[in-house]
C-alpha positions as CSV (number, residue, x, y, z in Angstrom):
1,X,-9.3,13.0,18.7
2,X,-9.7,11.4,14.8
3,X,-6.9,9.8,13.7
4,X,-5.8,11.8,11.0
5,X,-5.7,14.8,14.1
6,X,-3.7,12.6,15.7
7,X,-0.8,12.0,12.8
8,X,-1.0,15.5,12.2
9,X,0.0,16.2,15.4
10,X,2.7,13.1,16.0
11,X,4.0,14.3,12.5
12,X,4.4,18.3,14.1
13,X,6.2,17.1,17.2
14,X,8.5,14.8,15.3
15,X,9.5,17.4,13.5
16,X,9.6,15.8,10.3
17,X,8.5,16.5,7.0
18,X,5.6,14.2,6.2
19,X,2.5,13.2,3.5
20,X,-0.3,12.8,4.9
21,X,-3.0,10.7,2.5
22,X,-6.3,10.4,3.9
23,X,-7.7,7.0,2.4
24,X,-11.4,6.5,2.0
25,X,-11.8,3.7,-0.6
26,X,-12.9,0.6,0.9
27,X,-10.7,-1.8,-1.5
28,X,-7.4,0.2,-0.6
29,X,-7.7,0.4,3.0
30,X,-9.0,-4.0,2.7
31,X,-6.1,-4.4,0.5
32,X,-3.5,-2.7,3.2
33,X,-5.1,-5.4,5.7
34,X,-6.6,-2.9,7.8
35,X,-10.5,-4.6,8.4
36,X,-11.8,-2.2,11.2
37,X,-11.0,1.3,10.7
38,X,-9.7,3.7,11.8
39,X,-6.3,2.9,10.5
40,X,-3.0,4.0,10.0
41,X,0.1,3.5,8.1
42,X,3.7,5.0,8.1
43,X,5.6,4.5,4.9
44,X,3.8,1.2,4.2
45,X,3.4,-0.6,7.3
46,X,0.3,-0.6,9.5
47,X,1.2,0.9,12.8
48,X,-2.6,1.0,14.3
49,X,-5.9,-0.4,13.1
50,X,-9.4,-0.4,14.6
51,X,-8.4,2.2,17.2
52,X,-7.4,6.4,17.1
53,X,-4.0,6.0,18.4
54,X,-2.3,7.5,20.5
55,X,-0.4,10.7,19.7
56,X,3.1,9.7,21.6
57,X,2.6,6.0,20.0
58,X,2.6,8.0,16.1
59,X,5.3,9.9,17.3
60,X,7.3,6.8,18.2
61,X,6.3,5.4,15.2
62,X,7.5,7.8,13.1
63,X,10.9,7.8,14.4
64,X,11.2,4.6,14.0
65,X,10.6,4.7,10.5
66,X,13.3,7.6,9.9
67,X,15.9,5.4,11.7
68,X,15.2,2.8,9.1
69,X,15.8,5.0,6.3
């Protein structure tokens, strides 16, 4: 499963509302401190890099970040 599969699906069993931004350009994903792809982020913080994570990992992930809102 890709990693954007992946937050599609975390963000669909969370049951939250989300944005989902693919990012392609080199300098933006370098400057977010991701240096082996795939990566992803959740409002701003790196959650996984270098890996397709896990689907229950995102999912935790996300909920984290809405408890912080």
């Amino acid at each position: 499963m890709k990693a954007e599969e992946a937050v599609k699906a975390a963000v669909q069993q969370a049951g939250v509302e989300a944005e989902i931004e693919h990012v392609k350009d080199i300098a933006q994903i370098a400057k977010a401190g991701i240096l082996m792809t795939p990566g992803v982020a959740i409002d701003g913080k790196v959650v996984a890099k270098g890996k397709v994570p896990e689907v229950a990992e995102l999912v935790s992930a996300i909920m984290t970040a809405q408890e912080g809102e």
